[in-house]
MIMAR-632781 format. One record per residue: residue in three letters; x, y, z of N, C-alpha, C, O, CB in turn. Coordinates in nm, 3 decimals, padded with zeros to 5 digits. Glycine has a CB too. Layout:
REM residues N
ALA,X,Y,Z,X,Y,Z,X,Y,Z,X,Y,Z,X,Y,Z $
...
//
This chain:
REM residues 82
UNK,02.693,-01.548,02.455,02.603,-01.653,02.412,02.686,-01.777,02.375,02.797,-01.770,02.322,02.516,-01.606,02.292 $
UNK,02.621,-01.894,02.411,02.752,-02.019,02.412,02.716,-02.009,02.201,02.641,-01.946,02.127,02.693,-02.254,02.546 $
UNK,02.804,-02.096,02.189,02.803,-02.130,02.020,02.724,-02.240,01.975,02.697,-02.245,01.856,02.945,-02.167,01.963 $
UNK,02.697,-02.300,02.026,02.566,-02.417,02.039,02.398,-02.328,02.035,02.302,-02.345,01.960,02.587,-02.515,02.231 $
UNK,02.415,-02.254,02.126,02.316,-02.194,02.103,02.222,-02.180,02.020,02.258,-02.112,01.924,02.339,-02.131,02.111 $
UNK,02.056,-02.234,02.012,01.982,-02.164,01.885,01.912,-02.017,01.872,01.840,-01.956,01.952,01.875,-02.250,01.856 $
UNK,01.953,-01.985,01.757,01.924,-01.850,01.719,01.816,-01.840,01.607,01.836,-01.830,01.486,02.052,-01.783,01.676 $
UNK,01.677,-01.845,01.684,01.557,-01.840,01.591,01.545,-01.713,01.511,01.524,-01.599,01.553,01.429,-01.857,01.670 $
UNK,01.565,-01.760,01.365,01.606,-01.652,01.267,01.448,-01.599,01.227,01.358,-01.675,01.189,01.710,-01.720,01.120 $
UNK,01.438,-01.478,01.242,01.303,-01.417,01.198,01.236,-01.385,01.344,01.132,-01.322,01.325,01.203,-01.530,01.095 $
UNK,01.256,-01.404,01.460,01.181,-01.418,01.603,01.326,-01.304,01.719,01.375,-01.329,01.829,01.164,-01.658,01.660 $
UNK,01.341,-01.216,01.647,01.446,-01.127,01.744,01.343,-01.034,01.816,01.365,-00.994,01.931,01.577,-01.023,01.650 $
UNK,01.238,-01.003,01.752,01.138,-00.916,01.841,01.067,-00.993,01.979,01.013,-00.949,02.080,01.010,-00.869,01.736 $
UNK,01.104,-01.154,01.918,01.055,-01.240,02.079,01.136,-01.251,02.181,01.115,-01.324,02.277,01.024,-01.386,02.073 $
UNK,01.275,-01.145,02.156,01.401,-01.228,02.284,01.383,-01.123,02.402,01.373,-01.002,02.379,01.617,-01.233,02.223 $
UNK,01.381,-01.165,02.503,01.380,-01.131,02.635,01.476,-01.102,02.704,01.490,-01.011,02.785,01.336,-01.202,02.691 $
UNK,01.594,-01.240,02.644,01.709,-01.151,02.750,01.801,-01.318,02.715,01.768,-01.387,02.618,01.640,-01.091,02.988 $
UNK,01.873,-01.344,02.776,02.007,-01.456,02.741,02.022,-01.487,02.888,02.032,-01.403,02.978,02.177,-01.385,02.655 $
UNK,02.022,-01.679,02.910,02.007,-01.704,03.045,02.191,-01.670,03.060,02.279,-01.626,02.986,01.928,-01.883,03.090 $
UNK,02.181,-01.722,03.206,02.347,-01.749,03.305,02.402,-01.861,03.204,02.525,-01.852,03.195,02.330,-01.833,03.514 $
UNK,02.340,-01.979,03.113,02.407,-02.079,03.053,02.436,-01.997,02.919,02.533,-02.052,02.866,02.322,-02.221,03.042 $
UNK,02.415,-01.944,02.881,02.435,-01.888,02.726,02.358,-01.942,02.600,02.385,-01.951,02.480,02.578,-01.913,02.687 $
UNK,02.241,-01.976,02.684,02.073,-02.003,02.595,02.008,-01.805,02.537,02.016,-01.699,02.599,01.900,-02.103,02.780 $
UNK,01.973,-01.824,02.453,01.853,-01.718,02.439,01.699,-01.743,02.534,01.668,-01.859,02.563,01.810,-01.724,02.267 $
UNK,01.625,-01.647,02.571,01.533,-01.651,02.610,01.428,-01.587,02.522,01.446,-01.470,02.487,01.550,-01.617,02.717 $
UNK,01.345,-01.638,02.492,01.232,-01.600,02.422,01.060,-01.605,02.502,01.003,-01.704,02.548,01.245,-01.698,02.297 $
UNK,01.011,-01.467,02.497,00.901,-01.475,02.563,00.767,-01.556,02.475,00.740,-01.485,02.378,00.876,-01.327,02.603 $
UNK,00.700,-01.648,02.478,00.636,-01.702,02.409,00.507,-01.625,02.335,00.465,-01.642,02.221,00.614,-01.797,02.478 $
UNK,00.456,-01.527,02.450,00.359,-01.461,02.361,00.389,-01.376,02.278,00.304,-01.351,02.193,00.276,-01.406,02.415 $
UNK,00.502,-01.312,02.273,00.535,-01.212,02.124,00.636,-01.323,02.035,00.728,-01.283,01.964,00.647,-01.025,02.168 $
UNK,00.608,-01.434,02.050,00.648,-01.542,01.976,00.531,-01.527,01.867,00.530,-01.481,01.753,00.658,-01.687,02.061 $
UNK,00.405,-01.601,01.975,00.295,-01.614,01.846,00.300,-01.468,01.770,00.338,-01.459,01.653,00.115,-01.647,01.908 $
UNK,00.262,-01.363,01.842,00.253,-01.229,01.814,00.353,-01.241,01.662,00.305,-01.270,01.552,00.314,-01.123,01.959 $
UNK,00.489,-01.214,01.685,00.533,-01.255,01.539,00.446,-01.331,01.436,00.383,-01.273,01.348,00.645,-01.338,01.552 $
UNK,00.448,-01.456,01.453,00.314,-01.533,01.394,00.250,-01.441,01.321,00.282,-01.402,01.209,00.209,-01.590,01.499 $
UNK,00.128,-01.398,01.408,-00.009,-01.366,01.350,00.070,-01.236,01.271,00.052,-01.235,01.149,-00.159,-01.328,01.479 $
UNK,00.161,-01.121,01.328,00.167,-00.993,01.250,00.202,-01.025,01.178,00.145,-00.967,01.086,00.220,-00.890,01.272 $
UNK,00.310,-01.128,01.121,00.451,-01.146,01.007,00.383,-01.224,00.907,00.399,-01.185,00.792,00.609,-01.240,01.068 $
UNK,00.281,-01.367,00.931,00.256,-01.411,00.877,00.104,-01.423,00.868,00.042,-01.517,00.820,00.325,-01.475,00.887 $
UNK,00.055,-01.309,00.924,-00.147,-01.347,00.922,-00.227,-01.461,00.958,-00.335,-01.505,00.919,-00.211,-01.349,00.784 $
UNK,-00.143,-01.494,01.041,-00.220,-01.642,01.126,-00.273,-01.562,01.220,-00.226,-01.466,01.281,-00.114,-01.785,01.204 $
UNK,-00.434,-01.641,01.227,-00.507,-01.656,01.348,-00.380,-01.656,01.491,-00.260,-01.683,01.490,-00.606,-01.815,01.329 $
UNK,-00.472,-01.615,01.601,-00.413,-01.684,01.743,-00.394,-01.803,01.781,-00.310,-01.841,01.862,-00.474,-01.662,01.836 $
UNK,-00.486,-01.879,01.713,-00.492,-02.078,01.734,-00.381,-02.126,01.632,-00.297,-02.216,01.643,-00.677,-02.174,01.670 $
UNK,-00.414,-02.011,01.501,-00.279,-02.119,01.437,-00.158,-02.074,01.439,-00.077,-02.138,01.372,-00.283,-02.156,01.288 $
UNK,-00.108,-01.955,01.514,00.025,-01.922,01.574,00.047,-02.019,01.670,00.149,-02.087,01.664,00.037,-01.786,01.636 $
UNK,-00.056,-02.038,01.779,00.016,-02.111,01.871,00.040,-02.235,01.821,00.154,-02.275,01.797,-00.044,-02.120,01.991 $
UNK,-00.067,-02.304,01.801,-00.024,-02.435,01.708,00.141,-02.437,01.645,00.230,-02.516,01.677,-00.136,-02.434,01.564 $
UNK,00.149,-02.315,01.539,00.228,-02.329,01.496,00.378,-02.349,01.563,00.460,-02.430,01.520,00.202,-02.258,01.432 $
UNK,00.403,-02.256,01.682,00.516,-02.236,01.780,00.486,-02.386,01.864,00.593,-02.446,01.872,00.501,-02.072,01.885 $
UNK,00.420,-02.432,01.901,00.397,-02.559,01.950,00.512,-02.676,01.917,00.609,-02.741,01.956,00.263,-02.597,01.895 $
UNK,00.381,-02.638,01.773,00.496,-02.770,01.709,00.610,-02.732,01.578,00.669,-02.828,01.530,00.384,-02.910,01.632 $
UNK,00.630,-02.636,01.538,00.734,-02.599,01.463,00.864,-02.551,01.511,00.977,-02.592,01.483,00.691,-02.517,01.393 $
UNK,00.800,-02.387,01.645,00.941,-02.378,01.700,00.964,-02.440,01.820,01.069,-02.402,01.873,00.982,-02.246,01.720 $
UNK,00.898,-02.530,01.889,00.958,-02.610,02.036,01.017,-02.731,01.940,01.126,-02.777,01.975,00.810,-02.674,02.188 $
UNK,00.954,-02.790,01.818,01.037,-02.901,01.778,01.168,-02.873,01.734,01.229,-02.974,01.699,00.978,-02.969,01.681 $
UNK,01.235,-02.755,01.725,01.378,-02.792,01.715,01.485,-02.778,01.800,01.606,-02.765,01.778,01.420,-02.743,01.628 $
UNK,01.403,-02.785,01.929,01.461,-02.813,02.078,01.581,-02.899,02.054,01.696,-02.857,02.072,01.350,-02.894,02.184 $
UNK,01.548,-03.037,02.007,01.660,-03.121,02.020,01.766,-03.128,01.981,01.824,-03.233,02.010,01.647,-03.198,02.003 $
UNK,01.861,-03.004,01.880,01.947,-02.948,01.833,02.013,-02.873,01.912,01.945,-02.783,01.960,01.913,-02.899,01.747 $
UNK,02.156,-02.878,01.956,02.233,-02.829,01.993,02.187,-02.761,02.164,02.085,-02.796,02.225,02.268,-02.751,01.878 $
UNK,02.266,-02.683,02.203,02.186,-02.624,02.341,02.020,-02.592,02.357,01.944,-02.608,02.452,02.250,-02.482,02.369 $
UNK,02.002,-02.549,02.242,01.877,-02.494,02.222,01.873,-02.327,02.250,01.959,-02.240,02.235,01.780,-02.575,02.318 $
UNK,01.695,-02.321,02.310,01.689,-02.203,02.359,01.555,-02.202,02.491,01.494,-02.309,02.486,01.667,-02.102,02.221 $
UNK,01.516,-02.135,02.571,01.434,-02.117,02.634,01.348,-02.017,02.650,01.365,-01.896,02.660,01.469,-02.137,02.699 $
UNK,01.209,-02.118,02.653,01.089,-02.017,02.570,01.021,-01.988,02.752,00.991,-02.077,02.832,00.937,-02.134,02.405 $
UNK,01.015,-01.852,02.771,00.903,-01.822,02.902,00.795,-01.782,02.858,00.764,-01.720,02.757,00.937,-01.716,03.007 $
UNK,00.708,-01.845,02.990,00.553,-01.827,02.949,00.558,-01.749,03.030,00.646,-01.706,03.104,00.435,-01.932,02.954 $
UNK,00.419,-01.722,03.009,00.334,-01.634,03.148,00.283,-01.677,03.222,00.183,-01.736,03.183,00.241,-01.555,03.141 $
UNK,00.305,-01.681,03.348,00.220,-01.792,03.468,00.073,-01.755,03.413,00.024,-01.866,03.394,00.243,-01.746,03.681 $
UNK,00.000,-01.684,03.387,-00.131,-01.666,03.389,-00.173,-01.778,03.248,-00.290,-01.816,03.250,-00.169,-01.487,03.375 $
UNK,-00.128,-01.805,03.189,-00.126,-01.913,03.128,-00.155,-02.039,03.166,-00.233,-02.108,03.101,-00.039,-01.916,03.092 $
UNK,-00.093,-02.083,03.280,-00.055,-02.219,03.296,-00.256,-02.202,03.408,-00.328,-02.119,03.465,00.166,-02.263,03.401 $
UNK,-00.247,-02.367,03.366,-00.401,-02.391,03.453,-00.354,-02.432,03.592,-00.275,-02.526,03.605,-00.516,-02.531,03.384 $
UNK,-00.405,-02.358,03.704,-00.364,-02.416,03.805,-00.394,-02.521,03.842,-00.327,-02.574,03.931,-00.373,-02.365,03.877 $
UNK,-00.496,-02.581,03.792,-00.501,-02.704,03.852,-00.434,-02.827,03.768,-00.486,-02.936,03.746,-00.643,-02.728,03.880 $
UNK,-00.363,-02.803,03.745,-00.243,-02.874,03.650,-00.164,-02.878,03.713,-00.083,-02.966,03.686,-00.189,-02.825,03.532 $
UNK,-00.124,-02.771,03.862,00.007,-02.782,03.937,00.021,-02.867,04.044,-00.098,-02.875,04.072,00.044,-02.665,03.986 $
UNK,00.082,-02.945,04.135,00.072,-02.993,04.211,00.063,-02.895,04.327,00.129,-02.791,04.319,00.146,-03.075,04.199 $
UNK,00.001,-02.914,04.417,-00.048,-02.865,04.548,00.011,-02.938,04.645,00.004,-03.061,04.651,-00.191,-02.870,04.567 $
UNK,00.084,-02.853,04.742,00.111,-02.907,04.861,00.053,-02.878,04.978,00.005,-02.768,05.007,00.216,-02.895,04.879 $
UNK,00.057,-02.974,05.047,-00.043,-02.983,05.165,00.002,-02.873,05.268,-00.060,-02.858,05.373,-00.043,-03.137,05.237 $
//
């Protein structure tokens, strides 16, 4: 793992695996999941919360990288090629 690296303290049940750069990977839905079990938040206010609490400290050092689940994403949000 590079030394820059962020290491979200309390969220080890969310890691997935460590990219080729020496980022952590964190799966986003047992992100919230932490959330709601650890701290009794709803589903809206976990995500909320990971939204804007743990993507905002992106801009520190390497960081880390959060995967979603394609079934997530709206497809019609993607670009389409002809």
């Amino acid at each position: 793992m590079d030394d820059q690296a962020i290491i979200l303290c309390g969220l080890e049940d969310a890691i997935a695996g460590e990219s080729d750069c020496g980022r952590l990977i964190y799966d986003y839905n047992k992100t919230v999941k932490v959330f709601m079990d650890r701290d009794g938040m709803t589903q809206d206010e976990a995500i909320e919360w990971v939204d804007y609490n743990v993507m905002g400290v992106q801009c520190n050092g390497k960081g880390f990288i959060m995967m979603y689940d394609r079934n997530l994403i709206d497809p019609d949000l993607l670009e389409k090629t002809p």
